[in-house]
N, C-alpha and C positions, 0 to 999 in steps of 0.2 A: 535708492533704498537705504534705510538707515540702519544700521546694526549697534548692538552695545558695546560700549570701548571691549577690545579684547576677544572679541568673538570673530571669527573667522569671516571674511568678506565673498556672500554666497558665486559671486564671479569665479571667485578659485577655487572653487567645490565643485568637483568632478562624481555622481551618483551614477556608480553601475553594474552591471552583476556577469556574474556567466551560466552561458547555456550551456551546456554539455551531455551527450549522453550519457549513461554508466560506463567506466572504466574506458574515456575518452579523452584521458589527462587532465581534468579539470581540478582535480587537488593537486596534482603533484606542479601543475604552473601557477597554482595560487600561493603554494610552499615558494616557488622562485622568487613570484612578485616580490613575498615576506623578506624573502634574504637580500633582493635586490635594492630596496628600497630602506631596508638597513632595520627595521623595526624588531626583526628576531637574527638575533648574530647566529656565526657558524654553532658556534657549542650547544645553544641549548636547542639548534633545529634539530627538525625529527621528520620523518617522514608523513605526510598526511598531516602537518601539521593542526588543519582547523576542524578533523573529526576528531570530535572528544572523545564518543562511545568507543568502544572495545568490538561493537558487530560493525560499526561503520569502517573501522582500522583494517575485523579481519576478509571482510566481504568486500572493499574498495569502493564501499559505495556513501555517498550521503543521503543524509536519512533526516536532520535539521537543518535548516539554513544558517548560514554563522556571518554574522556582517564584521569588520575589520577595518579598521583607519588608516591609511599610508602616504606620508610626504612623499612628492616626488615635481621636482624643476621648480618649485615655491607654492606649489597646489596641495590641497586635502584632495586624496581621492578615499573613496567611501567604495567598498570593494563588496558588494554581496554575493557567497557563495552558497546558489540551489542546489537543492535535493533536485534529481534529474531524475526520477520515475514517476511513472502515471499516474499513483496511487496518491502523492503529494503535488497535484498539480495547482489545489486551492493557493497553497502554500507559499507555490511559485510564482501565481498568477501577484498574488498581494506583494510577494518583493516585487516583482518587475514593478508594481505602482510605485515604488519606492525611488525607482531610476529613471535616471533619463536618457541611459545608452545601457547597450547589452553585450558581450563578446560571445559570438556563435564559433564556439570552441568545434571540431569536425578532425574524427580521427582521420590521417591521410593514406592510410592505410586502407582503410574501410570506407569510406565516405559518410554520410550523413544519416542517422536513423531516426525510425519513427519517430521517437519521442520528442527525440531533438526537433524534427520538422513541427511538430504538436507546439513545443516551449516560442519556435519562433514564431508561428502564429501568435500565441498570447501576445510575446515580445510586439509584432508590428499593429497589433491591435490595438493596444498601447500607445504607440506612435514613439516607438524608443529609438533612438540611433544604433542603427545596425552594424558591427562590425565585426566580419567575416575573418575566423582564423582558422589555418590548416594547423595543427597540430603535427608531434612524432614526424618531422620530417625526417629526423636521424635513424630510423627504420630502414632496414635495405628494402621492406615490402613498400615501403612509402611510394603513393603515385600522386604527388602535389601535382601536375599539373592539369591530370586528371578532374581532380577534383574541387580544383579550383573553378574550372569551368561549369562543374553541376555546381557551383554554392555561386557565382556569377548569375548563371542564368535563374535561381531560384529569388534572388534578393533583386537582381537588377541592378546588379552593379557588373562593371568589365575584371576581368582573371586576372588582373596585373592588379587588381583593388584589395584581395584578400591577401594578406598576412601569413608568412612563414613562420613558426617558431618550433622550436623543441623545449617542452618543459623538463625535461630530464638536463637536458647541459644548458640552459636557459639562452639556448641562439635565439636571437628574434626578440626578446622578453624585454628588454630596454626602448627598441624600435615601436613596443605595441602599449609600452606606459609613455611614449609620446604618443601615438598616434589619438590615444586617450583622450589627453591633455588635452589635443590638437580639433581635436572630432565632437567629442562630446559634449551638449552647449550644458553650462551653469545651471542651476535648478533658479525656479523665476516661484516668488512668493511674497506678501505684503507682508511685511516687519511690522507695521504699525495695528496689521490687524486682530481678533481674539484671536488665540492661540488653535493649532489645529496639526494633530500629531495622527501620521500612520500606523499602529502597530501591525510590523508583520513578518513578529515572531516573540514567540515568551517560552523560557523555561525554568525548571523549577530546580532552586541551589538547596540542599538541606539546611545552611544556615542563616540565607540571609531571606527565603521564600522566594518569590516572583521576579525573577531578572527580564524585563517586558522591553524587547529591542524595538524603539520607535525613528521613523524619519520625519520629522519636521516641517509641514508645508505650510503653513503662514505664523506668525507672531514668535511667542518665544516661551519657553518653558524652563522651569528654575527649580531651583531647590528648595525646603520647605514650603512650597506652593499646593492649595487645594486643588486637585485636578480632577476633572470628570469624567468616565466612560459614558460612551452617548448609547452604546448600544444596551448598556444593563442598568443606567443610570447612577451606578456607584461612584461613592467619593473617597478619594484618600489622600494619604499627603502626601507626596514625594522626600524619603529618607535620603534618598542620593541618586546623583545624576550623573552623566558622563559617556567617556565613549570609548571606545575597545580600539586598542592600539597595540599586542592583539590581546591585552591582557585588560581587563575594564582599568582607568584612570579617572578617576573622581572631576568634576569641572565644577568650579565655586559661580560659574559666569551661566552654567546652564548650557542649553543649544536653542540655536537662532534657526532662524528658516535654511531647508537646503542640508541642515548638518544630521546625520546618523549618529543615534546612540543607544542609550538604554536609561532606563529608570527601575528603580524598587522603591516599594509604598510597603513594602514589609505584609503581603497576600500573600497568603498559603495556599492558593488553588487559581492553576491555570485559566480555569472555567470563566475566572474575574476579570481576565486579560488575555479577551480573545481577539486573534489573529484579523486581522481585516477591520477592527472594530477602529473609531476616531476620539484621541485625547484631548481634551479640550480643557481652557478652566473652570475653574466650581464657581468663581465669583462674576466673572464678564468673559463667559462659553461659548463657544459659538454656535450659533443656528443651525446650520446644516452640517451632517453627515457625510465626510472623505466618500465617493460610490464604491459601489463593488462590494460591501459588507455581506457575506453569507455565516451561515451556521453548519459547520460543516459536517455532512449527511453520510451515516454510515450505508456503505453500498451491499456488504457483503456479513452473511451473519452464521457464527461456529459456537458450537457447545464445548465450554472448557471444566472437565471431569476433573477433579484429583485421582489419581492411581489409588492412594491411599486415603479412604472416606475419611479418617479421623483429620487430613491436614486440610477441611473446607474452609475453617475460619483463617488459615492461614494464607490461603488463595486468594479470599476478600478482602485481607488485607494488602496483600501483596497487590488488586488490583484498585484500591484503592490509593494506592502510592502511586502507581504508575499512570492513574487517573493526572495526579500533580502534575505529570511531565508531557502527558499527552491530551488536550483536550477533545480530540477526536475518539476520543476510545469513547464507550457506551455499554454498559452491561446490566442484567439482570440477574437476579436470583433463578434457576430451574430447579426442576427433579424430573431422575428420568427412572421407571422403574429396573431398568437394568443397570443404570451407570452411578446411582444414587444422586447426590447432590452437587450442585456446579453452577455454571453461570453461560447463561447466553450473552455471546459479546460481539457487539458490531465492528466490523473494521473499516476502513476506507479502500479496502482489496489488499490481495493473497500476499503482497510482499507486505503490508501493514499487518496481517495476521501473523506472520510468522515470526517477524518481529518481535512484536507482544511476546507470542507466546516463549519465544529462545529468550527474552530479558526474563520472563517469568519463572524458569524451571534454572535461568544463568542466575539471576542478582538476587532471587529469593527461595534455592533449592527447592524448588516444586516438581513433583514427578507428573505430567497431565497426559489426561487422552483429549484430542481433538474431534468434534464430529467432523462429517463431510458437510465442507463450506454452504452455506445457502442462499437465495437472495428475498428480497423481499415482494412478495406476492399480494395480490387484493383480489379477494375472492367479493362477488355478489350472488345470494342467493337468490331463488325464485321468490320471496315473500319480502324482497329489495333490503333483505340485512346486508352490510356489508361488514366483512372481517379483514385485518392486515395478518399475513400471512408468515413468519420470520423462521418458524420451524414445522416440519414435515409433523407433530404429535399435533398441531394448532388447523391442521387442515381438516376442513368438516366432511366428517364420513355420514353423518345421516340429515337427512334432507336435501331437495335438491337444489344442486348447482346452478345457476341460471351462467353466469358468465366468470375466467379468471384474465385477470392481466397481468405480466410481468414485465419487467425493467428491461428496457432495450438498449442498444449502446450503438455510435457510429464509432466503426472500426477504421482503422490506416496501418493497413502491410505493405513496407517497402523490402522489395527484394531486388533479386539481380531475375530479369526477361523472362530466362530460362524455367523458370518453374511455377509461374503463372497457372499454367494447368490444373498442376498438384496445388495452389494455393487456392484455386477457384470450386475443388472437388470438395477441399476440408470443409472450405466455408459452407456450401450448398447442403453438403450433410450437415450440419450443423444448424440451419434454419438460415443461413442468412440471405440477404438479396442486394444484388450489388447497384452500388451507388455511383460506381463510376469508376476509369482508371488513365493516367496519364503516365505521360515516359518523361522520366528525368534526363535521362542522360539514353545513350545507344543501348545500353544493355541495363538499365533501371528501373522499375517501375514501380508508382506507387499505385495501390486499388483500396479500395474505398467498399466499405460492406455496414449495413446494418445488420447485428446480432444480439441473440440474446443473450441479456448479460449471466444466464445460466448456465449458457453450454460454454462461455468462453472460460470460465472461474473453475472448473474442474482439469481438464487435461489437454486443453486448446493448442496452449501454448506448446507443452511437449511433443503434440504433433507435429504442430507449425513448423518447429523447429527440424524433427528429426527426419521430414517431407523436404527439407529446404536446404537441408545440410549443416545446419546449422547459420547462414545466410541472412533469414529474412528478419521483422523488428515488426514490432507490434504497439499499438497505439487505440486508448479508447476511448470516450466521451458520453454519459449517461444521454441520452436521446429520447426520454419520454417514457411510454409502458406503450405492449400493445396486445391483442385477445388470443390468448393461447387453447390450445389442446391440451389440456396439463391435468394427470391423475397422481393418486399417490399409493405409490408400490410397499406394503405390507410383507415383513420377513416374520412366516409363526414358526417358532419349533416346537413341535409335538403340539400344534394347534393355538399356541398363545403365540400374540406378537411382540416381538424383542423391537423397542418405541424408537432405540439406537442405530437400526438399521436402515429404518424407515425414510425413503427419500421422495421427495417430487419430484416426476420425472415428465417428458411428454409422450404423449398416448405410442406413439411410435417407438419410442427408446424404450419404453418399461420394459417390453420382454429381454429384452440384451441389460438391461438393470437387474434382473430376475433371477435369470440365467445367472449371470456371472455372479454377482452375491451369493447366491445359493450352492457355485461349486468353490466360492475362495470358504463359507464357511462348510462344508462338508470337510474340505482339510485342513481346517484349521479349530474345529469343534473335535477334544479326545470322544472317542468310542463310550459308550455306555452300556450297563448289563443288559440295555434292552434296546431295540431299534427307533433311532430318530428321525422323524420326518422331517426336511427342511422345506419349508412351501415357500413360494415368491406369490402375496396375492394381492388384487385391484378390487378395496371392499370382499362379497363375498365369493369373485372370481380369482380361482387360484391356476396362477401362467406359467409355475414352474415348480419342477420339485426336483431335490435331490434326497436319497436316505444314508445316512449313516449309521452303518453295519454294529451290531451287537456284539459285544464281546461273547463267545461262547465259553465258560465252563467248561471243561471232559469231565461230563460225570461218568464217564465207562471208564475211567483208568482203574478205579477197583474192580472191575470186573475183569477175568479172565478165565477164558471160557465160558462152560456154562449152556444156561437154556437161552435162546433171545429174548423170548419173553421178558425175561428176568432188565435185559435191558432196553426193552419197549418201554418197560414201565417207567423208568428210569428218565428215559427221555421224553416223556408224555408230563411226569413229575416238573421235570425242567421246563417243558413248555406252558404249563399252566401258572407257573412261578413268573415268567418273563411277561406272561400275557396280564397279571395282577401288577406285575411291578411297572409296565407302562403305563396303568392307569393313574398310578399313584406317584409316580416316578417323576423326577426335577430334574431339566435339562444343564449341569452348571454347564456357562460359558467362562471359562478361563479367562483373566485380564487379559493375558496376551493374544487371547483373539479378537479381544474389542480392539487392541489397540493394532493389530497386523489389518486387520477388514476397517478399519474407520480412518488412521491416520493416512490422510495423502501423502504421497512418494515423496520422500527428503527432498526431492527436489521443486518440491511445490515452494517453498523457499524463493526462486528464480523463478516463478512461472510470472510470464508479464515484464521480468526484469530486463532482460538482455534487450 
C-alpha cells in the first residue's frame, strides 16, 4: 500500500475507542492515557480532561464523542472517546465503524451494566477486537477476580485475559497502551482508491462553523480539495484539515487511509455534516456509500413553554443555535390555549431532553415549563385516514377509531438474582412480555422484556431502581410499533379542558391518570370566590373528580344580634352572588401550578442513565 511521503504508514495506526458505562472510569483513564503518553503535560491537565461542556464536567457523564491522537512505542494511536447512554447509541454505533479494536472498560466494583453489555454487542457486531478491562482496582470494594470471570465467560476469552488497571493512580495504564499496540490489527484500506471518509461526529465552534471529525477508509483527502457528502449531495471545500492531538493541529499533507481527524469547509449548520454520512471527492467520488448511514429519529416528544410569553422569540432563537450543535434535535412551532406559545421538540430520549432543556435555561437564561414527555403514536381511523400522533391536543376526539399503534422497545435489566421477582412485577404492570432470561454469573442475571416505549419514558426507571435498591441497569432498543388500548384522558375545570394536562394514556391506566391529576391539581390550584370542579374525562365520559372549596366571605360579621331573618337574607344574597359568579367566573391556573403538575421530578434527568 502506498502512502504520501510524510503521512503516517497505516500499519502503525492503531483505531480504537472505549466502552464504558456512566461514571465507570472512562474519562478519568483516558485523562492518564493524555498524561501518560505525554500529549497534555502535568500543568495544564484538569480533570475530565476531553468533556468540554460544563453539564458533561458537572454530571460525570459524556454526552459527545471526542476523538484524540497519541504516540506511543513509535505507533499513532487514534483514541475514541463514547458517550455511554442509551440515548446516544447511533452515535456510538458510527464511531465503533471508525475502529478496529474496542476497550470494554467494567467498574470492579460493580461489574458490567446494561448499557455497557448493549455498546458490546454493537462493538462485536462490528467484528472489533475486544479488549476486556477491569477498572478501580484500587477500591477496597474492588472484587477483580470476580469479575473477571463474568467479562471471560461473556466475550469468551479465559480471566487471566482481562486487564487490571486503576485510572485514578494509572497502575496498569502503560501494560494496556501495549497490549493495544500488541492486539489491535492496522486499519486495511486502498490508498490508490477515490477517496472515502467516515464522519462520525461534528460540532459546531462559533468561529470557525462546522469542526466535522472524519476516519479515513480508502484514498486520501487534502486541503483545498472539492469534497462531497453523499448523503445530502453537497459540495464544499475543505479550509483546513488535520488531527487533534488533543488540541486540533493543522496537516499541510492531509489524512491517508486509517488516520482520524477533522475537517472545516467553513458550514454553519450541523444538519450539512451528518453523522454516519460518507465524504468523498467532488471531482473522482466514489460510487458507494460507507453502510450503516441513518437519519437520526426523534423517539420521544415535550412541549417547551417560556415562563414568561414575551421571551418566545428568544427561545427560537436559542433553539436555533443549539439546532447548530445538535443535529438530532427537531422542533416545531405550537400553541397551547393554556401555556400560550412554544415549541414541540423531539429528543432521542429523557437524558437527551433534559439536556437541551438545562443548556437552554443554562447558556441562554430561559425560564421554561416542560410538558409531560410523549411518544409517537399512529392513529387509523375507521374511513382508513391515518394521522401521526406527537401530542395528546393532535389525538382525534370525534370520529371513530378503527386502530392505534405505538412504539415498542426491546428492553435488557441486568441485576443481581435476588430481585428478579420485583423486576418481573414492574415489568408485567407495565405491559410488558418477557423475552427471555440468562444468569451471568451465580448471582446475575440479565432478563429481556418487550415494552412499550410509553410506559418506560415516564417513571420506569425510578421504580426499577428504588425496587432494586438501587442495583439494577437498564437498556433499550426501538423494536417496531404494535396495537394498543390507548384513550386520551381530558383535565376540564369548571367544564373546559386545560389542552396542557391532557395525556394518552392506556384504557387501563386512565383512571389512576385521573385520579391522580386531579388531586395534585386540587392542591395546587389557589381557592376561588366560587367552587371549582376538577373532572378527569375520556371524551364525554367523566372518571374522576375532585372540587375545590370556595373561599367563603363572613358576611355576618356586621351583624350582631338581631332578627335571623335579617341574616338569612344575607346569606341567600351571598349565595345567589357565587352562583352568577361561577357562570361567569375564570378559573386562573397559577404558573406555578403548570409547572409543579407538568415538570417531571428533577430527577428525570437520570431516568435511563445509571
Amino acid at each position: 500500500m502506498r502512502t504520501q511521503p510524510g503521512q503516517t504508514d497505516p500499519a502503525l495506526i492503531r483505531n480504537f475507542c472505549i466502552i464504558a458505562h456512566i461514571d465507570h472510569g472512562k474519562s478519568t483513564l483516558a485523562d492518564r492515557m493524555l498524561q501518560i503518553t505525554g500529549v497534555v503535560d502535568d500543568r495544564s491537565m484538569r480533570a475530565q480532561y476531553l468533556d468540554r461542556m460544563d453539564i458533561e464536567r458537572e454530571r460525570g457523564i459524556t454526552i459527545k464523542s471526542q476523538a484524540v491522537r497519541l504516540p506511543w512505542d513509535g505507533h499513532v494511536l487514534n483514541m475514541i472517546d463514547t458517550p455511554g447512554h442509551v440515548d446516544f447509541t447511533y452515535e456510538v454505533s458510527r464511531s465503533l465503524q471508525a475502529c478496529e479494536g474496542a476497550i470494554l472498560l467494567v467498574d470492579a466494583a460493580q461489574g458490567i451494566e446494561a448499557q455497557t453489555l448493549a455498546n458490546l454487542y454493537l462493538a462485536m457486531n462490528a467484528d472489533l477486537h475486544i479488549i476486556p478491562v477491569l477498572n478501580k482496582i484500587d477500591l477496597p470494594a474492588a472484587q477483580p477476580e470476580k469479575f473477571a470471570e463474568e467479562l471471560a465467560g461473556l466475550i469468551g476469552c479465559d480471566p487471566s485475559d482481562v486487564l487490571k488497571v486503576s485510572g485514578k493512580t494509572g497502575e496498569g495504564v502503560r501494560e494496556l497502551l501495549d497490549h493495544v499496540v500488541q492486539t489491535i490489527p492496522g486499519p486495511v484500506g486502498q490508498a490508490d482508491a477515490a477517496a472515502r471518509a467516515l464522519i462520525f461526529d461534528s460540532v459546531y465552534d462559533t468561529y470557525r462553523g462546522v469542526v466535522t471529525y472524519v476516519r479515513v477508509v480508502d484514498g486520501h483527502l487534502g486541503k483545498r480539495e472539492r469534497i462531497l457528502m453523499m448523503s445530502t449531495n453537497a459540495t464544499h471545500e475543505t479550509l483546513e484539515i488535520g488531527v487533534i492531538s488533543p488540541e486540533p493541529k493543522t496537516s499541510d499533507l492531509g489524512l491517508g487511509v486509517g488516520e482520524v481527524g477533522y475537517l472545516i469547509t467553513g458550514v454553519k449548520d450541523v444538519r450539512q455534516s451528518r453523522v454516519g454520512d460518507t465524504v468523498t471527492s467532488a471531482a473522482k467520488g466514489a460510487r458507494e456509500m460507507l453502510a450503516g448511514y441513518e437519519h437520526p429519529k426523534p423517539m420521544v416528544f415535550s412541549g417547551l413553554y417560556p415562563i414568561d410569553g414575551d421571551e418566545y422569540p428568544e427561545l427560537r432563537e436559542a433553539l436555533d443555535k443549539l439546532q447548530l450543535n445538535d443535529a438530532a434535535l427537531v422542533y416545531e412551532p405550537e400553541t397551547s390555549a393554556a401555556l400560550g406559545f412554544g415549541f414541540r421538540v423531539g429528543f432521542l430520549g429523557l437524558l437527551h431532553m433534559e439536556i437541551v432543556r438545562e443548556r437552554l435555561e443554562r447558556e441562554f437564561g430561559l425560564s421554561l415549563i416542560s410538558t409531560a414527555p410523549n411518544v409517537v403514536y399512529r392513529v387509523i381511523m375507521e374511513d382508513g385516514k391515518e394521522l401521526t400522533v406527537t401530542n395528546p391536543s393532535e389525538f382525534p376526539t370525534g370520529g371513530k377509531i378503527a386502530q392505534v399503534f405505538e412504539p415498542v422497545t426491546k428492553s435488557t435489566i441486568l441485576a443481581p438474582a435476588e430481585f428478579i421477582g420485583a423486576i418481573m412485577e414492574i415489568c408485567q404492570g407495565r405491559r410488558g412480555q418477557l423475552l427471555g432470561m440468562d444468569y451471568l454469573s451465580e448471582d446475575r442475571v440479565e432478563i429481556r422484556y418487550t415494552l412499550p416505549l410509553g410506559e418506560i419514558i415516564f417513571d420506569f426507571f425510578d421504580q426499577l431502581k428504588s425496587r432494586t435498591r438501587g442495583y439494577a441497569s437498564l437498556d433499550y432498543e426501538p423494536a417496531g410499533e404494535q396495537e394498543a388500548d390507548l384513550v386520551k384522558v381530558d383535565i376540564l375545570l369548571q367544564g373546559e379542558a386545560v389542552d396542557a394536562f391532557s395525556a394518552i394514556v392506556h384504557k387501563d391506566k386512565a383512571y389512576g391518570y385521573g385520579v391522580d391529576m386531579a388531586k395534585k391539581l386540587r392542591e395546587l390550584i389557589p381557592r376561588q370566590q366560587f367552587e371549582v370542579p376538577i373532572q378527569a374525562a375520556i371524551g364525554a365520559r367523566v372518571i374522576a373528580r375532585e372540587n375545590i372549596r370556595a373561599i367563603r366571605k363572613d358576611v355576618l360579621a356586621k351583624c350582631y344580634g338581631g332578627d335571623i331573618s335579617r341574616k338569612r337574607k344575607l346569606l341567600e344574597k351571598q349565595k345567589e352572588g357565587k352562583k352568577r359568579m361561577k357562570m361567569v367566573g375564570r378559573v386562573e391556573v397559577p404558573q406555578e401550578a403548570f409547572v409543579a403538575a407538568l415538570s417531571t421530578d428533577s430527577s428525570a434527568a437520570d431516568k435511563t442513565k445509571k
